[in-house]
C-alpha positions as CSV (number, residue, x, y, z in Angstrom):
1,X,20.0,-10.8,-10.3
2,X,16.3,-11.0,-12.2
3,X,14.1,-8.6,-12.1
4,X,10.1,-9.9,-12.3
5,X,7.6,-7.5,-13.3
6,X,4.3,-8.0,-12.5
7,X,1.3,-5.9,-14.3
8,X,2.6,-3.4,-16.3
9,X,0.5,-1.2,-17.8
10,X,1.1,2.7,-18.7
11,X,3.8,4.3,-17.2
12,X,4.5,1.4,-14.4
13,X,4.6,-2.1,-13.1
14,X,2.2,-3.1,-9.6
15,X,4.2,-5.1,-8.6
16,X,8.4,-5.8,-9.2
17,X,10.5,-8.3,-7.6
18,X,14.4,-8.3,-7.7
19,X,17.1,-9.3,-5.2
20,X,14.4,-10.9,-2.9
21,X,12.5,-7.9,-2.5
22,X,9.1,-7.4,-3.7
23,X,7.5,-3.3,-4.6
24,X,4.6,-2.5,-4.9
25,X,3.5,0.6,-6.8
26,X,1.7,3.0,-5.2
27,X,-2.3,1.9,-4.5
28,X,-5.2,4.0,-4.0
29,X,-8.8,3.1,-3.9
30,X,-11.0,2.1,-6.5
31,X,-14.6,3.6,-4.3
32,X,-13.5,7.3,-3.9
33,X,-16.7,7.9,-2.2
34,X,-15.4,6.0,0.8
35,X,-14.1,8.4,3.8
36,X,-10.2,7.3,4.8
37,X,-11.2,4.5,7.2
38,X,-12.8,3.1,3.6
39,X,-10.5,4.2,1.2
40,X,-7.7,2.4,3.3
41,X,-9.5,-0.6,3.5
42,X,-9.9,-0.9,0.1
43,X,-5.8,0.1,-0.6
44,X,-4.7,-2.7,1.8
45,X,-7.1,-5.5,0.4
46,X,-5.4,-4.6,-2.6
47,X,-1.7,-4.8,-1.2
48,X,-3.1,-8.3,0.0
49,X,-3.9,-9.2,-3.9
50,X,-0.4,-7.8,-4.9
51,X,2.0,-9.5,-2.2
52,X,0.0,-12.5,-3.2
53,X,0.8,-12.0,-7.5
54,X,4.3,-12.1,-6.2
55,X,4.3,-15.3,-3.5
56,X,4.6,-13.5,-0.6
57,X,1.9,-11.5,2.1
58,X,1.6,-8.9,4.6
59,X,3.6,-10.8,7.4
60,X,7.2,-10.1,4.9
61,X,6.4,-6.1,4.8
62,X,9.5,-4.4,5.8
63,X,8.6,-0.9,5.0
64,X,5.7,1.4,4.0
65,X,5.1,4.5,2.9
66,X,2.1,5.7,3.2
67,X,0.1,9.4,2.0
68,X,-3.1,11.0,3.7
69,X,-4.1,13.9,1.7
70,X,-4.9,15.2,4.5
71,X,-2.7,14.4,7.9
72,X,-5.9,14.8,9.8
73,X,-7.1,11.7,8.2
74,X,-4.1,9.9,10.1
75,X,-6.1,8.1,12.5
76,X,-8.8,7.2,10.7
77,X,-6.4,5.3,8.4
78,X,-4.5,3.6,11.0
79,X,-8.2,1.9,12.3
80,X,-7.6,0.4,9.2
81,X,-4.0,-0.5,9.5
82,X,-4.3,-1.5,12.8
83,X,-7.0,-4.0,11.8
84,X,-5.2,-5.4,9.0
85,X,-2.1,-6.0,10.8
86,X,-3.4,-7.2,14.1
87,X,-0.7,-5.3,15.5
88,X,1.9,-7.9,14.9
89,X,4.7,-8.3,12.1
90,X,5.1,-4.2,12.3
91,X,7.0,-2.8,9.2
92,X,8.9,0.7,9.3
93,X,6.4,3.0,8.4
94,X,6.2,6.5,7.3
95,X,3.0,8.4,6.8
96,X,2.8,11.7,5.0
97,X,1.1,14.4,4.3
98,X,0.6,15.0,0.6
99,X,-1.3,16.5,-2.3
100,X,-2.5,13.3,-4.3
101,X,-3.0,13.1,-8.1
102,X,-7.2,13.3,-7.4
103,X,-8.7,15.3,-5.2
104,X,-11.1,12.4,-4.1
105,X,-8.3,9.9,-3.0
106,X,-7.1,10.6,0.5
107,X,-5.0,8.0,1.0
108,X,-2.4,6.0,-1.0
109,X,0.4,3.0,-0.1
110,X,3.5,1.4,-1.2
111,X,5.0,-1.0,0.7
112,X,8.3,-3.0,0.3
113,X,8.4,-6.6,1.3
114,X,10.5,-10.0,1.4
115,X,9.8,-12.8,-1.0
């Protein structure tokens, strides 16, 4: 099996492939001034670009893991998912509470799709 790393810089990859699968790493917003509606916005267009590096889109997602810094900021995230999604082609999702590595990002998303 091949493994297909796309963008490595640092201490990861944003994007791998291998065994039919595509990753992405985790991806947070580049507007921090943005309230979560915003911020997710931004993380999802993004996840668009990725899937896309890798030949694949949205419609192949089979799971995502999603943080909210705060899990207050739930729903205002999921206008955003819920928009981007259309409510069709539904991955397994898990959303969590958790303290991110800035104190301005409130959300961040990986997601796991098919090639």
């Amino acid at each position: 099996m091949s493994v297909v790393r796309h963008e490595p810089h640092g201490i990861l990859s944003a994007v791998v492939e291998g065994g039919g699968l595509v990753f992405t790493a985790g991806v947070t917003a580049d507007d921090f001034s943005q309230d979560a509606k915003g911020q997710s916005e931004q993380v999802l267009a993004e996840i668009d670009r990725r899937l896309a590096v890798a030949g694949t889109d949205k419609t192949k997602i089979v799971s995502a893991t999603i943080w909210v810094s705060d899990i207050r900021l739930r729903d205002d995230m999921n206008v955003a998912w819920n928009a981007w999604t259309g409510g069709e082609n539904l991955p397994a999702r898990a959303c969590i509470e958790a303290k991110l590595a800035n104190p301005a990002i409130l959300v961040e998303i990986a997601v796991v799709a098919v090639k």
